[in-house]
C-alpha positions in Angstrom: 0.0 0.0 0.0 3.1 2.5 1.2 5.1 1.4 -2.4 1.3 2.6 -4.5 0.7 6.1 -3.0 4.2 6.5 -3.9 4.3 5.7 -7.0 1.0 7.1 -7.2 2.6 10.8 -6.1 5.5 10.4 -7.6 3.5 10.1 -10.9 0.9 12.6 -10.4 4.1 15.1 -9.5 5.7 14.2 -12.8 2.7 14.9 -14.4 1.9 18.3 -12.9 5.4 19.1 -13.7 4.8 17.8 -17.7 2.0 20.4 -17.3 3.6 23.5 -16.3 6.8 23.0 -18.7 3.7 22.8 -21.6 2.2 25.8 -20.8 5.8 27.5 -20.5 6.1 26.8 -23.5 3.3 27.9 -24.9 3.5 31.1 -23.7 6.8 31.4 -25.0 5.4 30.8 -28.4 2.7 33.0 -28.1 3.2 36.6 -30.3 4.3 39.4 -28.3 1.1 42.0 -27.8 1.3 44.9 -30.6 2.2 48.0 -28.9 -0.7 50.6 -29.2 -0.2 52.8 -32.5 0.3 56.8 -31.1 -2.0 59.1 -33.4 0.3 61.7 -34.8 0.8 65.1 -34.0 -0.8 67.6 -36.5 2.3 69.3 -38.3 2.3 73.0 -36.8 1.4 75.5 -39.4 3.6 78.5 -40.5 2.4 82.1 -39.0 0.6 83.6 -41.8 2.2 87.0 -43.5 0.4 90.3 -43.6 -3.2 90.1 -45.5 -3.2 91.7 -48.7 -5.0 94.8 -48.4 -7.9 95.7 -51.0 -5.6 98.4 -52.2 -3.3 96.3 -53.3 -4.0 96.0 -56.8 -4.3 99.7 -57.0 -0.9 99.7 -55.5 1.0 97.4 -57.5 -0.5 99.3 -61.0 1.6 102.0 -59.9 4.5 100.6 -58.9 5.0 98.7 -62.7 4.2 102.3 -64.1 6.7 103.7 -61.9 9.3 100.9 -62.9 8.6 101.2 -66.4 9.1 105.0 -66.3 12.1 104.6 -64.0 13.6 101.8 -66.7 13.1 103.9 -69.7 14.4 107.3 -68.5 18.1 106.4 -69.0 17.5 106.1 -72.3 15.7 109.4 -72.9 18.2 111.0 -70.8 20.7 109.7 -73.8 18.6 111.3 -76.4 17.9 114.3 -75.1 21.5 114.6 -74.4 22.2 113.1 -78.3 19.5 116.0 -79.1 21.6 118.7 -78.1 24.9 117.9 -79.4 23.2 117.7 -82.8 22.0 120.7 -82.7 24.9 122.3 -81.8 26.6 120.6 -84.5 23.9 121.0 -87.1 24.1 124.9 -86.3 27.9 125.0 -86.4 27.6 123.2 -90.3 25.4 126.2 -91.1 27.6 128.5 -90.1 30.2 127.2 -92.5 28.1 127.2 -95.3 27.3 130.4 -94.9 30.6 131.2 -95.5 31.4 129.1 -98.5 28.0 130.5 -99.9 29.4 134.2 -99.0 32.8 133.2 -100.8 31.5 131.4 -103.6 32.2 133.2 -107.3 30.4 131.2 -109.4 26.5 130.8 -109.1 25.9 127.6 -110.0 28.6 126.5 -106.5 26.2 129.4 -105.0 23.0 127.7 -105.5 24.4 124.3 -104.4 25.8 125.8 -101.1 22.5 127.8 -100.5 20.6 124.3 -101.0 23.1 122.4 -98.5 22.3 125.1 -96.1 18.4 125.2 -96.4 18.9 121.4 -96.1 20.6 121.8 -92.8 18.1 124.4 -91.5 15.9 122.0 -92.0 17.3 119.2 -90.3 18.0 121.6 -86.8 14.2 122.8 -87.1 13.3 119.1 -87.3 15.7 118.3 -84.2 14.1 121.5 -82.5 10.9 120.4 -82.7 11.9 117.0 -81.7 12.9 118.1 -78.3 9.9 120.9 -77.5 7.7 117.6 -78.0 9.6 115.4 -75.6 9.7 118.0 -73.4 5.9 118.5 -72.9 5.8 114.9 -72.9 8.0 114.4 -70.4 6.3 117.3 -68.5 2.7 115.5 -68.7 4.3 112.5 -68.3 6.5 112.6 -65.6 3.9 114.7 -63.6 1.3 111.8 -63.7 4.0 109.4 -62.0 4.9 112.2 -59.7 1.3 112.6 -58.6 0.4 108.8 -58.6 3.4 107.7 -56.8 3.3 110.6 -54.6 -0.6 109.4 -53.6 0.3 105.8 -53.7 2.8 106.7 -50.8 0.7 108.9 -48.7 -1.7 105.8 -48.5 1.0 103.4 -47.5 1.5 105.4 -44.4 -2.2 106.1 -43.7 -2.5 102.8 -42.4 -0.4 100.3 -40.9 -2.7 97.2 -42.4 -1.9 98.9 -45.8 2.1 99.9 -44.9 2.5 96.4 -44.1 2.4 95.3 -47.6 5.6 94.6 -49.5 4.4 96.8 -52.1 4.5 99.9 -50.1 8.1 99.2 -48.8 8.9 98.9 -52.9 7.0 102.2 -53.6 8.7 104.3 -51.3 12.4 103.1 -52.9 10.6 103.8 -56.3 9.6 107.1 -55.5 12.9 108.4 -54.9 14.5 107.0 -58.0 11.8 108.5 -59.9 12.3 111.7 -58.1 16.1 111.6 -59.3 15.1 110.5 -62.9 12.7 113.1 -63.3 14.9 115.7 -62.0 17.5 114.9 -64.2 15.8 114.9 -67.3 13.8 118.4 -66.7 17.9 119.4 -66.5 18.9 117.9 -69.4 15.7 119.4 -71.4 16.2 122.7 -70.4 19.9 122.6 -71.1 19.3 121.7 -73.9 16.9 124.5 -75.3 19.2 126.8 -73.3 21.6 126.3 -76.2 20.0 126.0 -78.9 18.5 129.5 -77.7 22.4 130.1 -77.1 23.0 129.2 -80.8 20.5 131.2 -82.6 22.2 134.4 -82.5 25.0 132.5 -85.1 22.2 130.4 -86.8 20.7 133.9 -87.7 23.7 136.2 -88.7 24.4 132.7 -91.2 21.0 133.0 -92.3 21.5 136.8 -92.7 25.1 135.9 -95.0 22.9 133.5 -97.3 20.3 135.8 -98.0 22.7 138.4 -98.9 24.7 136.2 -101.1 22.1 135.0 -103.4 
């Protein structure tokens, strides 16, 4: 009876024991549990600029007629420049030729020197004109930029919403490169009549010399 519960333990140990190393191993086989999945983080948005202003458009019309003004008015400057040299010139040539027509002895030479010189009074009248209409054109002209820069400016500062704008900080640089520009071409215009005015007294004693030669 003592050698049966023995055994009888013994083997319900060993079983027990067979049961516990199975569900070890089970539970070593098993998948490890999936971590929970974290939501992500909304991506933090940039700070928004200033709001373009209703007057924007109205703005930025005037600043590309400003630049386009400012762009061209080297160029002008050139010509008007170009202008008075060749009138100077073109004065000088009559000058001469009222000369040769004074000295010629033959009237056939004459009559070709007279013609050469109405020829060249022609072209300086032409080149006169020339300038008295880009003067007044730049006069209407560069008043209009003047006056729309000038307001475009005044309403930039009338309101910090409207200064804000990046247009406004380009208007105010563009106003005082057209203020040079226009400057230096009402110089250059007036110079340039200045001595053509200068040149007349000649231009007329030459014409005088023609006249009497004929």
């Amino acid at each position: 009876m003592a050698a049966g519960r023995i055994a009888t333990i013994v083997t319900g140990t060993a079983l027990a024991l067979a049961a516990l190393a199975g569900c070890s191993r089970d539970e070593a086989s098993r998948p490890a549990a999936a971590k929970p999945i974290q939501p992500l983080k909304p991506a933090t948005a940039a700070p928004a600029g200033p709001a373009r202003p209703p007057e924007a458009d109205a703005l930025d019309t005037t600043l590309a007629a400003a630049k386009d003004y400012d762009a061209k008015a080297p160029d002008e400057l050139k010509g008007v420049t170009a202008a008075q040299k060749q009138m100077h010139a073109l004065v000088g040539q009559a000058v001469d030729l009222s000369h040769k027509v004074d000295a010629a002895a033959d009237a056939e030479q004459r009559k070709a020197l007279v013609a050469k010189f109405a020829a060249v009074r022609g072209q300086l009248d032409a080149a006169h004109n020339d300038l008295m209409l880009g003067q007044a054109t730049f006069k209407e002209t560069s008043g209009d930029q003047t006056t729309a820069v000038d307001a475009a400016v005044a309403q930039c500062t009338a309101s910090p919403a409207i200064g804000a704008y990046a247009g406004c900080v380009d208007l105010t640089a563009e106003q005082a490169l057209l203020g040079v520009n226009v400057q230096a071409l009402a110089k250059a215009y007036d110079a340039a009549e200045a001595s053509f005015q200068k040149d007349r007294a000649a231009l007329a004693g030459a014409a005088t010399t023609v006249t009497l030669a004929r």
